[in-house]
N, C-alpha and C positions, 0 to 999 in steps of 0.2 A: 459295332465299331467302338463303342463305350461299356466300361464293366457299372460307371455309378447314374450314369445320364441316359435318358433316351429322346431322340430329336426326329422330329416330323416338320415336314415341310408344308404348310399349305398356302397355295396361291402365294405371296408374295412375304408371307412371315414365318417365320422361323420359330416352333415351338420346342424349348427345351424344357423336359422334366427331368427332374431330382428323382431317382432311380433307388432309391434306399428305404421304403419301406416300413420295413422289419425294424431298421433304427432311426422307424420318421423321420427320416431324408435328413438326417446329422451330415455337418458337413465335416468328411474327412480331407486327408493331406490328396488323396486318388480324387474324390471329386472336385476340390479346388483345381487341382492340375490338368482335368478334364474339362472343365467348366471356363477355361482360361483359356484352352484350345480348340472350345467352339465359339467364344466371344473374338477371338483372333481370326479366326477362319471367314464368322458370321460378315468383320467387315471386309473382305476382297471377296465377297461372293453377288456379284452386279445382280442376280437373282434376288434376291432377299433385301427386304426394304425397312423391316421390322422385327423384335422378336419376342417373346413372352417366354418368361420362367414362371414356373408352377412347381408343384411336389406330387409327386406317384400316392397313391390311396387314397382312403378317407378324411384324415387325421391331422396330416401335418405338411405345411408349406417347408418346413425345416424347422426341428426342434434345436436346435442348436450345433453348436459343435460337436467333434464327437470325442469327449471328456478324455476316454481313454488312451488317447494318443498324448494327453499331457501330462500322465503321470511319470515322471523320473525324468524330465525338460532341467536342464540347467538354465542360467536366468536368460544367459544368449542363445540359448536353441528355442528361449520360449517367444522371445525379443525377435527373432528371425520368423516361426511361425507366424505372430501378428503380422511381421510387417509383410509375408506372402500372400497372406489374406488379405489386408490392405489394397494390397499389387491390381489380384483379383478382382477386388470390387472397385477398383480405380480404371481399370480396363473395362466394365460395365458402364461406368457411369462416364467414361470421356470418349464411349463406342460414339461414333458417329451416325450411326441408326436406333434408334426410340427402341427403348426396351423396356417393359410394362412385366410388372410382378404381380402374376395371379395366386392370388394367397387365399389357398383352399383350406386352410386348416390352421395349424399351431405354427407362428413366426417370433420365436422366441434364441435370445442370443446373437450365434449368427446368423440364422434365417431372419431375424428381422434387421441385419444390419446388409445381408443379401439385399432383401427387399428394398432397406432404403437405397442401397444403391443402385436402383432402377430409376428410371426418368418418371417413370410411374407406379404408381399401386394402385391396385380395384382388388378389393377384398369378399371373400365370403361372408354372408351369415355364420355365425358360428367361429370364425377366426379369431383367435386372438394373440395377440403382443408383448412384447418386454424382453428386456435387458437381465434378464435374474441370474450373471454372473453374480453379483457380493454375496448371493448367498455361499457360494462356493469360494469365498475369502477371494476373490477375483476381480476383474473387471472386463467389459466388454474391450476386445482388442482388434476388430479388423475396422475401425472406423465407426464404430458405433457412439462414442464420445462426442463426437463431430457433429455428425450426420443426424441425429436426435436432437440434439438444441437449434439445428439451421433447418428442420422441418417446423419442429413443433412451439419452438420458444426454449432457452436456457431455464428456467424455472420449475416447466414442466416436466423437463428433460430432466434435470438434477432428479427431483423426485424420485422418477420413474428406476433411474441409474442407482441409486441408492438404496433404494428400498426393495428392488427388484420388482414388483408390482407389477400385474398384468394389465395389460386394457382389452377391450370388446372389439366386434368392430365397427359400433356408431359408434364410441368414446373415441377410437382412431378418426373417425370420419369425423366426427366433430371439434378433432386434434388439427385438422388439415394434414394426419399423415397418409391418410389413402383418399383418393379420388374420388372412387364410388363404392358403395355396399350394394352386392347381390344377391340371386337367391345362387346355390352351389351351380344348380344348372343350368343358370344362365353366366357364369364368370368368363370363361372361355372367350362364349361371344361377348358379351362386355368390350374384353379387351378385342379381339378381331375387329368389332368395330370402329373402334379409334383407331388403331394402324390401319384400317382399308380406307377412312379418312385422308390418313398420312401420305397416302399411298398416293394420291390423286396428286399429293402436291409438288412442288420441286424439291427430289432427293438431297442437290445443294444446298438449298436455303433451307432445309431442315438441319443439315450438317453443319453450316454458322450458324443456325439458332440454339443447337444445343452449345458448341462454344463456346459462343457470348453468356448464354448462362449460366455454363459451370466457372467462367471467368470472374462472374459474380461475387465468389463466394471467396478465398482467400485459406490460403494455406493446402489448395487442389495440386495436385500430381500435373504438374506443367503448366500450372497455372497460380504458383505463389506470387504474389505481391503484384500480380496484374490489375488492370482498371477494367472493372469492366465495361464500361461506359467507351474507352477507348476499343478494348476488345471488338465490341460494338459496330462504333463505327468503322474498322478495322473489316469488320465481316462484310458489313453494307456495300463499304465501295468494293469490295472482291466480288459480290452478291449483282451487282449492278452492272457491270462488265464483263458478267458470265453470258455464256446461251443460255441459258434457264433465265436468268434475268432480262436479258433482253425479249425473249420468248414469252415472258409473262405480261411486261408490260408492253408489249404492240401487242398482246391477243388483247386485251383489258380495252385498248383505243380502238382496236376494228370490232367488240364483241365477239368476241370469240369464245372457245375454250381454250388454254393453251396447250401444246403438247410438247414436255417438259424431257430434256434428255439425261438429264444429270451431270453436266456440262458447265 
């Protein structure tokens, strides 16, 4: 179905990889457009609760963009490419279902501006990070400017964005930019186990809790100049007045377990 992606379905999460390779899973103009049409799909499919992206081979979560589609860009065809990729990773990260970046290898450029636009990261042994567009007289363009100073600290982030400089992946993990460090073959499950976690709980109330926390942040893709504090409570009483809500808290007073419709 896909010429740069391949998608496996198991149990209730949705696993996409990065299908490239040959060019450590560089993300082109084909995979962004691919990669947009199963983040689109992933949420009206009541099946699927969860979904993890990774990269194909040993090597590489995604080495970056793929360079050569920006040679001979006028400054507005180059302006329009960022802001597609932006699109992209704005539709990742305002998905309504948990999506966790399994970063097998090298997440450099935009792979790692992919990855921060996950709700999550669990990293490999052996992974590593960075922004090394200015060596290329550039800068990071789908959201990496952003997304790097409101993980890790503006400080650290300048650094990193300037100098281009790589990190490990306990320097990540001790960054607070990835969740957890693994060995390679346990990453997979790593993440399975957090989304079959998720899985248990009400699909709703995970749906206003991502929300509320991308409302958090300020200058978001449908979410500029909101509170999120209102956001917030704004989710709660929708959350309250749901089936799932109501379903949670009378299982809670009879002991029970609940059982949660997405409702």
């Amino acid at each position: 179905m896909y010429t740069t992606l391949a998608t496996e379905k198991r149990n209730h999460t949705l696993i996409i990889t990065l299908n490239r390779p040959d060019k450590l899973n560089a993300l082109n103009q084909d995979l962004l457009k691919e990669l947009k049409e199963v983040i689109d799909n992933l949420q009206e499919d009541a099946d699927i609760l969860g979904a993890i992206i990774t990269g194909a081979g040993d090597k590489a979560f995604a080495a970056g963009a793929d360079i050569q589609e920006f040679i001979g860009l006028s400054e507005e065809q180059a302006a329009e490419v960022s802001r597609f990729g932006q699109q992209v990773f704005f539709a990742i990260e305002n998905s309504h279902k948990p999506i966790i970046a399994a970063i097998n290898g090298y997440a450099l450029g935009g792979g790692c501006e992919l990855a921060m636009a996950c709700h999550m990261r669990i990293a490999a042994e052996g992974a590593r990070f960075g922004q090394p567009e200015v060596k290329l007289g550039l800068l990071a363009g789908y959201g990496g400017t952003q997304r790097l100073a409101q993980l890790i600290g503006k400080g650290k982030a300048t650094e990193l964005l300037i100098t281009g400089d790589q990190i490990n992946a306990e320097e990540a993990y001790r960054l607070r930019l990835v969740n957890y460090v693994t060995t390679r073959g346990e990453l997979l499950d790593k993440c399975l186990e957090i989304l079959a976690k998720a899985c248990k709980q009400s699909p709703l109330a995970i749906r206003h809790t991502l929300n509320a926390i991308n409302a958090g942040y300020q200058n978001r893709n449908g979410y500029a100049n909101r509170n999120g504090y209102e956001v917030e409570a704004e989710c709660f009483g929708k959350a309250i007045v749901s089936e799932d809500g109501k379903e949670g808290t009378t299982a809670f007073l009879e002991k029970r377990k609940p059982a949660f419709s997405g409702k």
